[in-house]
N, C-alpha and C positions, 0 to 999 in steps of 0.2 A: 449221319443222316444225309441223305443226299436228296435236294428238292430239285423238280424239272416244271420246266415252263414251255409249254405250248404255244405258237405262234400259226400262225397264217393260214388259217381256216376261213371258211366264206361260201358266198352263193357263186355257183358257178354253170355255165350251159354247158348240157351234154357236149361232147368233142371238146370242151375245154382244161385248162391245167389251173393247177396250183404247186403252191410249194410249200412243206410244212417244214416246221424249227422247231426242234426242242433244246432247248438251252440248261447245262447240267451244273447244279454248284460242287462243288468241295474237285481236289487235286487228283483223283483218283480213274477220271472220262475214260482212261484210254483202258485200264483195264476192264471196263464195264464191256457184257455184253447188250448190245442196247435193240429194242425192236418198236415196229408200232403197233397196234390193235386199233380196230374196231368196234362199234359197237349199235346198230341199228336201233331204232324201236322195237321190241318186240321178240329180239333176237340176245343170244349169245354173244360176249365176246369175243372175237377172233384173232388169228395172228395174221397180220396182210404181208409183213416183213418184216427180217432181221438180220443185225451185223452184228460178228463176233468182234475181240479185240482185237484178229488178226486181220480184220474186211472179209469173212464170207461171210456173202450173202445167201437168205433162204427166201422166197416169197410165194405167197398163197399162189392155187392156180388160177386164182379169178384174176389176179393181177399183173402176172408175169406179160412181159412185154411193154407194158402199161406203167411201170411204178419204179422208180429207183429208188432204195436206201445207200445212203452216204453219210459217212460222218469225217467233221475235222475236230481233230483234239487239242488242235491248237485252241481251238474256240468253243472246247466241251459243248460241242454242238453233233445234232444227228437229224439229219432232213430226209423227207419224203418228196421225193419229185412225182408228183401225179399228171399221168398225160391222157388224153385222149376218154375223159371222166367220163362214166356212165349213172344215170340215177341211182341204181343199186348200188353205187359208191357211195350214197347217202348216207353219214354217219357219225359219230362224236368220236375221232381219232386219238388216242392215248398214244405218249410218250410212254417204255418200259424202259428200267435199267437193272441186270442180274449179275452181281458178284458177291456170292454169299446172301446176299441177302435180295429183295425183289422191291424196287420200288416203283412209283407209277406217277406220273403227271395228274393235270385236274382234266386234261381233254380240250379239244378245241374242235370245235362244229363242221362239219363240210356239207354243204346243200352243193347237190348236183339236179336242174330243174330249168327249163324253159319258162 
């Protein structure tokens, strides 16, 4: 069983950044393929980004330019660099991690809002 914890969510003004953490327990980070999703009011979950265990990257087109996925495995950690946030970024962001099996964080909040 492998749990994740979501980190650094918050309210933030359009044109602004954030950075999100997920932090992964048991020995196994580096083969995970890890992503994050979203999740609006009202809306479908989404995929905004994801890193294999080798580092490629895939991300939605609403994001590209805008967002980097990163992970270090020294620190079974995978972050979300958001830049340049737009309201419609407004969302409860999930932590994924896929090998063999599919597990999911509890989410952490992002307000994008003047």
């Amino acid at each position: 069983q492998v749990q994740l914890v979501e980190s650094g969510g918050g309210l933030v003004q359009p044109g602004g950044s954030l950075r999100l953490s997920c932090a992964a327990s048991g020995n196994l980070f580096s083969l995970y393929a890890m992503g994050w999703y979203r999740q609006a009011p009202g809306k479908q979950r989404e995929l905004v980004a994801a890193i294999t265990s080798g580092d490629t990257t895939n991300y939605a087109d609403s994001v590209k330019g805008r967002f980097t996925i990163s992970r270090d495995n020294a620190k079974n950690t995978v972050y979300l660099q958001m830049n340049n946030l737009k309201p419609e970024d407004t969302a409860v962001y999930y932590c994924n991690a896929q090998w063999f099996k599919t597990y999911w964080g509890q989410g952490t909040q992002v307000t994008v809002s003047s």
